[in-house]
N, C-alpha and C positions, 0 to 999 in steps of 0.2 A: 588714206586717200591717195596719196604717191603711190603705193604698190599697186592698189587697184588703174592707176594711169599708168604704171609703166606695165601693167602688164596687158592691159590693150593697145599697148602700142605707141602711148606718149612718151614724150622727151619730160620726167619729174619738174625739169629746169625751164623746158616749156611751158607746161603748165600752170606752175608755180607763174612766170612772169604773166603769163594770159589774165592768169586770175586774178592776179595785183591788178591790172588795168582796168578790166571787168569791174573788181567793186570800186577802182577809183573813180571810176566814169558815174556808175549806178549809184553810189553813193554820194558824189557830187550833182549829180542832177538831180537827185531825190533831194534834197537838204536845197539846191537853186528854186527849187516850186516852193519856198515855204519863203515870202516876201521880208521878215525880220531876218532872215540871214543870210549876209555878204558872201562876196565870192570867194573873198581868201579864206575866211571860213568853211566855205564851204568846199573847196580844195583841199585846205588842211586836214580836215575831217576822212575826207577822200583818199588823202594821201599817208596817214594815219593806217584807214585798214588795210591798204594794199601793202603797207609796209610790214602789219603786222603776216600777213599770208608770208611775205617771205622770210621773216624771221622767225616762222612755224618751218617752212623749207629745212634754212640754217638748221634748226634745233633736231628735225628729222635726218637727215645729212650728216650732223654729227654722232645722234647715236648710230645709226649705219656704220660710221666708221668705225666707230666704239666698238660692235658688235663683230662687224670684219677683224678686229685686232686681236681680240680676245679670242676668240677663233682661234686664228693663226697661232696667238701666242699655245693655246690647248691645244692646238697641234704637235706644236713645238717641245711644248713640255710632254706629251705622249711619245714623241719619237724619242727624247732624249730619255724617258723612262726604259723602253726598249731597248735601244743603245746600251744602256747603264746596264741593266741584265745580261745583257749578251755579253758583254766585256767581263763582266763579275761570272756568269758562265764558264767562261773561255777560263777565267784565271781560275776557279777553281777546280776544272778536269786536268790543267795541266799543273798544278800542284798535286794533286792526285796523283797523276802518276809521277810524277819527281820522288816522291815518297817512297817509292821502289827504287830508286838508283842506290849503287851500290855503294857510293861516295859519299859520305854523314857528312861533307860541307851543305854538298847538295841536298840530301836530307832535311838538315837543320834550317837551309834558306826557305823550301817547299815549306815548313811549319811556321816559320814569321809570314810567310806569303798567304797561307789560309788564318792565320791572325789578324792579319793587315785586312784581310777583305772583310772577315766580322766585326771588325769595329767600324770598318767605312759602310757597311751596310748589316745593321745591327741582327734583320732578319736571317741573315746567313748563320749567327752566332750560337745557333744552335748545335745547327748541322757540322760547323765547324769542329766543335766542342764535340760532338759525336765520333768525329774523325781521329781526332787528338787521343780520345779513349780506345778506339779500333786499336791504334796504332801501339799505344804502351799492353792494349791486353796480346799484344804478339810474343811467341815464346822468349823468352832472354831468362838467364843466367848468368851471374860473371861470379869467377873462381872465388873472388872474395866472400860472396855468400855461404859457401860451403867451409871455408878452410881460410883463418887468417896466414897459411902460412904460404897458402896458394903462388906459383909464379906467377909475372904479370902476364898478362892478355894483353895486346895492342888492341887487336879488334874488339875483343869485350868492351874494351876502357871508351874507344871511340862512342861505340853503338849506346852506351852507358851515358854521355856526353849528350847524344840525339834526346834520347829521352827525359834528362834530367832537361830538356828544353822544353820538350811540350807539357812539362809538370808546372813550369814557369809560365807557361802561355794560358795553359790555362786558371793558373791564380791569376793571372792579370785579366782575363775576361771574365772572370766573374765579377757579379757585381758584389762590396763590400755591405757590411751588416750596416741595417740602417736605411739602403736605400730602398724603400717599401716599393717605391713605382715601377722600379726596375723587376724584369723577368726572375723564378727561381729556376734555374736551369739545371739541370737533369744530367748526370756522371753515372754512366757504367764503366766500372773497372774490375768485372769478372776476372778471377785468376791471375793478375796484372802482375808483376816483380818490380815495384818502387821503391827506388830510396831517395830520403830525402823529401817523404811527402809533405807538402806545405799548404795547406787551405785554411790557413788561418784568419779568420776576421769577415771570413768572407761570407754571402749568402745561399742557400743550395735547394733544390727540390727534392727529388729523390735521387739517393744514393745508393748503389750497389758495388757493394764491396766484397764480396762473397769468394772464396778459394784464394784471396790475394796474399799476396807474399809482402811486408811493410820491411822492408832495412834501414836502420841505422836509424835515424829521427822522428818522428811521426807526429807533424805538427796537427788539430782538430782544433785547439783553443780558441774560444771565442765567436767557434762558427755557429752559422743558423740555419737549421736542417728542416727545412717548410715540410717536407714530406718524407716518407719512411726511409730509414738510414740500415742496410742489411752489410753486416759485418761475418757473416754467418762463414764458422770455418775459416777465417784469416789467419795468419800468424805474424808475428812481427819476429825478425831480426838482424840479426847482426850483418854489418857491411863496414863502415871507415868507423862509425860506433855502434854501442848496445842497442839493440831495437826498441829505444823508448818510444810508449805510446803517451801522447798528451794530449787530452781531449779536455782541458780546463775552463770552467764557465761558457760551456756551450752549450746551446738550445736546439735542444729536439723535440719540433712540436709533435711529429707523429709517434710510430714505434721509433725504438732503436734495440736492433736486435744483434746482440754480439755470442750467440751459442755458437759453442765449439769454439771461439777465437782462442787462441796460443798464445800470451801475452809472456814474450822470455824474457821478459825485462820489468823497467816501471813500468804502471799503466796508470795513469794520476786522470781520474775523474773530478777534482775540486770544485766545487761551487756549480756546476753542471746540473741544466732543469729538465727533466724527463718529460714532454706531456703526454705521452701516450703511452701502448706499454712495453716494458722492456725487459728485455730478457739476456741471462747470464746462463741458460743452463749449459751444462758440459763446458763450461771454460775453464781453462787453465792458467794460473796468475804462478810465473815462478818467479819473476821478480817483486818488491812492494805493490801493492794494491792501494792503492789512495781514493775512497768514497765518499771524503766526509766532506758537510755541507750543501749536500747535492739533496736535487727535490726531487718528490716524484709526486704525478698525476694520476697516475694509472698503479697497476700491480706491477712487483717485481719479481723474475724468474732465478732463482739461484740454484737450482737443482743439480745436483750433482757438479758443482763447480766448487774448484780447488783452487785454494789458495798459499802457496808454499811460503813464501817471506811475510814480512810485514802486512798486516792486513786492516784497513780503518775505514768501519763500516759507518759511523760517528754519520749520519746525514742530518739534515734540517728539517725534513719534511716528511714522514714515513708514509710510505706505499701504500695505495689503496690495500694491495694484501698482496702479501706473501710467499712464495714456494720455498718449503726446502726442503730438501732429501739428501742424505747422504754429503750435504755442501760440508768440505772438511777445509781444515785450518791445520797450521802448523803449532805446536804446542810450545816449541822452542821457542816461536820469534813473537815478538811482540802483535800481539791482537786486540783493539779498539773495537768495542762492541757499541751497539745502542742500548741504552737500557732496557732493561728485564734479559735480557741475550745469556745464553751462558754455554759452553761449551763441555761435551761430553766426549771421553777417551775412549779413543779407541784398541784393539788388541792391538794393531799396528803400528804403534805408537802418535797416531795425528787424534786430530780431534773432530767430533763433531760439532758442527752448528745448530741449537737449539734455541727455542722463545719459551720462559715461563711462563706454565699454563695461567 
């Protein structure tokens, strides 16, 4: 009733009091023709509904306000959503490029500054993460790789420093095992040179590890690999230590496929649940090989993969099925089969891997 008067042209406030008089009047003179009731009565009654017409006012009046505020404030919070982008914009092109300055202080601050924005704005922590990977899959080498006897590199040793940063930035942005709500976020690290990798405990999507170079450590234990983990063609080693691999009681719900990987070291699989299928062929194990207790879902690929040390295939759960070809073992060293397992010699002194029929 107010909008339609204001917007012919009344004053709401006008109206409002017009109307109050109107039924005060009309409805005290209609109630004074009826001889059983008095005038105060008949006032009171009067002055009752015109009261009530403006405490209809009031009550319209206030939501009005109501509705102007919330308004305003939806504006408010629009602009400031704006705002917030454009600032988190801004911050992330120019760490962008800081990431090419020639200065690894500079460097290493651009890498906490695109960490700092993914945790303040969690949608960024993708993209973040994305960058993080760009960054370590850039060529590096440092002398230690090749030759413990190597001189130092200052610059290597630096650039080595940047990256063992964003290996830490990004364990800290992952989220840890456990937390189901949270995103599985997605790691390319095509051809990368790591040392020191540590994703331990943590939660993961899909992983790609394919042509990467692992030094010295190799932490996987415990993680949880939601989607397919490709290791295909890795190798792991040596840097400040042996290139052990330790992937202990971790969960791969998809494939995990580690053909052709180069393990020069330990590679300790323990307690580790496969669900999908996975595959060993063409790998190379020249340090101990550790299997036992580990499940499998799916089939397992061992084709043509070598095991030079210690070897203990000992699991808890045996594979849907099978491959083997030519998987050899070393006859000297100590080898842990499943049962029925047996191995057959070869002319060149190793052994193969067989199942009685």
């Amino acid at each position: 009733m107010f909008r339609r008067l204001a917007r012919r042209g009344f004053s709401p406030l006008y109206a409002t009091v017009l109307s109050s008089i109107l039924l005060l009047v009309a409805i005290s003179g209609w109630l004074l023709t009826d001889s059983e009731t008095s005038r105060s009565e008949a006032l009171r009654t009067g002055g009752l509904a015109g009261g009530a017409v403006v405490a209809l006012y009031a009550l319209w009046l206030n939501d009005r306000r109501r509705r102007v505020e919330e308004a305003r404030q939806e504006v408010e919070r629009s602009r400031h959503e704006l705002e917030s982008h454009r600032v988190a914009d801004e911050r992330f092109a120019r760490a962008i490029e800081l990431l090419g300055h020639e200065t690894d202080q500079v460097r290493v601050g651009a890498l906490h500054a695109l960490a700092g924005l993914a945790r303040g704005r969690p949608d960024y922590t993708q993209t973040v993460l994305d960058v993080l990977c760009s960054y370590l899959r850039r060529p590096y080498s440092h002398p230690r790789f090749t030759s413990s006897q190597a001189p130092p590199d200052a610059e290597a040793e630096r650039e080595l420093q940047v990256r063992l940063t964003a290996q830490r930035l990004i364990y800290d942005l992952l989220p840890a095992v456990g937390s189901d709500d949270a995103p599985a976020y997605d790691l390319d690290l095509t051809g990368a040179a790591l040392e020191y990798l540590d994703l331990s405990g943590r939660r993961l999507g899909t992983v790609v590890l394919r042509y990467a170079y692992l030094h010295s450590s190799t932490n996987l234990s415990e993680c949880e690999f939601t989607g397919p983990a490709w290791f295909t063609s890795t190798s792991t080693g040596d840097g400040r230590l042996s290139g052990r691999f330790r992937c202990r009681d971790t969960v791969f719900r998809e494939r995990a496929w580690f053909s052709k990987t180069k393990f020069n070291s330990l590679a300790d699989f323990t307690g580790t649940r496969f669900g999908g299928e996975t595959g060993f062929a063409d790998a190379t194990f020249l340090g101990d090989a550790v299997l036992c207790d580990t499940s499998f879902a799916a089939g397992l690929d061992l084709r043509r993969a070598t095991f030079d040390s210690f070897v203990d295939l000992r699991w808890r759960t045996e594979p849907a099925g099978i491959s083997l070809f030519n998987t050899l073992v070393n006859p000297d060293r100590d080898v842990q089969l499943p049962p029925g397992w047996t191995t057959e010699a070869m002319p060149d002194g190793r052994a193969r891997l067989r199942v009685r029929e």
